[in-house]
N, C-alpha and C positions, 0 to 999 in steps of 0.2 A: 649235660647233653650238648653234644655239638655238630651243629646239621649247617653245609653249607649248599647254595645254591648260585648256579655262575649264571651270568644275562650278558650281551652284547648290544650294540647299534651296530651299523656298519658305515663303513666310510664317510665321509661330510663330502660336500660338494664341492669345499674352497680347497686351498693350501691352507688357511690357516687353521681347516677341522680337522681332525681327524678320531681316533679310532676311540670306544670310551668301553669298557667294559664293569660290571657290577658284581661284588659277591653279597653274599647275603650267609650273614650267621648267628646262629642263637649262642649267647657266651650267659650263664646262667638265666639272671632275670633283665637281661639288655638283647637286643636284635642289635650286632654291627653290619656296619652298611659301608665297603669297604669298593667307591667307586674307583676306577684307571684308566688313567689318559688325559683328553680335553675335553671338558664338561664346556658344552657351548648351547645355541640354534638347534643343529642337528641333531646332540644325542641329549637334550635336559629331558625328553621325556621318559627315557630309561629308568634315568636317577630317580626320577618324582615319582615316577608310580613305584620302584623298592620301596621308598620312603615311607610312601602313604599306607603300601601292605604290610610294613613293619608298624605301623601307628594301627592300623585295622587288626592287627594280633595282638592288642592290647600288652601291649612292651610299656613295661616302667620305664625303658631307659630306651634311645636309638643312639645310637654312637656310630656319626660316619668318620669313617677312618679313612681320611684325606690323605696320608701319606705317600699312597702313588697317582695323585690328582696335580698333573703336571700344570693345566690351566682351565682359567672358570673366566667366563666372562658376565657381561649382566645378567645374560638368560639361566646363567648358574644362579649369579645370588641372588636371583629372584627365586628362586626354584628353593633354596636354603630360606626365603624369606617367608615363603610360602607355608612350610613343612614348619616351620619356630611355631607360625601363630595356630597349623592345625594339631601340633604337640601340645600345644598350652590348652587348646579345648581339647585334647583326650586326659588330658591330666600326666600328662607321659613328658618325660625331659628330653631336651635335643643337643646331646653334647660332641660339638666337632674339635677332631683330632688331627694333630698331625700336619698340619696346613706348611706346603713349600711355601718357599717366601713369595710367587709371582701369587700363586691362590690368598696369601695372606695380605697383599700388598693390596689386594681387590677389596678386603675388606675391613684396611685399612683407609683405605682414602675415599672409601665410602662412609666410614664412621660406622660398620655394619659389627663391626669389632668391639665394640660397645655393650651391643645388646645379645652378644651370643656367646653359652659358655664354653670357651673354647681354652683344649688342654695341651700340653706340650707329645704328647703322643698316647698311644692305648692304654699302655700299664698303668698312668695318672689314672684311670676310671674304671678299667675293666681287669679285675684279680688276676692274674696267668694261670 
């Protein structure tokens, strides 16, 4: 089964925000969580709440598919920091996908890359 659902923010206030949009899809026993744009201030609350209704549908697996996540800033990987420890109490895995190098670079030189199991794009986790 495959059910998708689209979500938006609108506009950020700066130059440096801008537009973030969210799909949301069942890919057998995994919910992907496939955010777009600048994950910042203005739109992390979009993100977190897919996340958390994909962790609230008792999903084995969330898999965000970072691949059109142009940038993230701290309020992003707080918001990734967040959703790791509330998948680890549902019992459910948080596996990011996909990461452009400015998104990866965030959590890289935060050491955030460490603790998170992160795969070279979909197909690494999710069957086609």
């Amino acid at each position: 089964m495959h059910n998708a659902i689209q979500h938006s923010a609108g506009e950020g206030t700066g130059a440096a925000t801008g537009r973030l949009t969210v799909a949301v899809r069942t890919h057998g026993g995994a919910v992907v969580v496939s955010p777009a744009g600048e994950l910042d201030h203005d739109s992390v609350d979009l993100l977190h709440a897919r996340l958390v209704e994909a962790l609230a549908g008792h999903a084995d697996q969330v898999v965000v598919d970072c691949q059109d996540l142009r940038f993230c800033d701290s309020t992003g990987l707080n918001a990734f920091l967040a959703t790791r420890r509330e998948a680890e109490q549902a019992g459910a895995a948080l596996v990011l996908v996909g990461l452009q190098s400015a998104v990866a670079r965030v959590f890289e030189i935060t050491g955030a890359d460490t603790i998170f199991d992160i795969r070279p794009d979909l197909g690494a986790v999710v069957p086609r």
